[in-house]
C-alpha positions in Angstrom: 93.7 53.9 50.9 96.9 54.9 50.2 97.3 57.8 52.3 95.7 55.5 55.3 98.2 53.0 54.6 100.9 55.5 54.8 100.7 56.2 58.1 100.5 52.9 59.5 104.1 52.6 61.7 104.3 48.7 61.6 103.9 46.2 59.1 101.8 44.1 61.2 99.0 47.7 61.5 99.8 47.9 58.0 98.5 44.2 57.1 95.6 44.5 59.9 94.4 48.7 57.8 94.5 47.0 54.4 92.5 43.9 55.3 90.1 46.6 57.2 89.9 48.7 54.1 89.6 45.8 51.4 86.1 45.1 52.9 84.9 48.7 51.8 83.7 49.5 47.6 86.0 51.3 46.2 86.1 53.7 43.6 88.6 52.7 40.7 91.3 55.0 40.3 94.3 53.6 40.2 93.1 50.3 41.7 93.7 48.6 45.1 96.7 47.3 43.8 98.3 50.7 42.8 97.4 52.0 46.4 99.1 49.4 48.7 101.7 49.5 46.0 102.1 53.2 46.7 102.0 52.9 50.3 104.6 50.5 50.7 107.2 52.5 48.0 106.3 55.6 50.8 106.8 53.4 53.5 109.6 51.9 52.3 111.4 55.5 51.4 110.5 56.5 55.0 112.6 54.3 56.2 115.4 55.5 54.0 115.2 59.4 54.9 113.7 59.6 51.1 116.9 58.8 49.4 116.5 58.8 45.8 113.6 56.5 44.2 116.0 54.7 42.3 118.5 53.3 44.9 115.9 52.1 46.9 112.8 50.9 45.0 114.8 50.0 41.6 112.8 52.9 39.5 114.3 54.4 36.3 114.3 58.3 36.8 114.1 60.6 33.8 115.7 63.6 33.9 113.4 67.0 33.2 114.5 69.9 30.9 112.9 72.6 33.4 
């Protein structure tokens, strides 16, 4: 669902994919929720040339010792 909802280029194909897709079964993973949450933080950084997660969506980033 998520990577469906990714690719949809308007919000209004984006409402019109999830409702199409919420009438399937799915398989718990994550949940529903989780997915169109996912999609739309894609989305939404799409829009933003994938500038960092934090400015945009309001996540905490941790830093890695790599």
């Amino acid at each position: 669902m998520t990577e469906v909802l990714q690719g949809c280029p308007s919000e209004r194909e984006f409402t019109t994919v999830r409702e199409t897709l919420e009438a399937l079964t799915f398989v718990t993973l994550g949940g529903p929720d989780i997915a169109v949450l996912a999609a739309r933080n894609v989305r939404k950084l799409r829009a933003h040339d994938f500038d960092p997660f934090e400015k945009h969506l309001g996540l905490r980033c941790v830093a890695c010792d790599t």
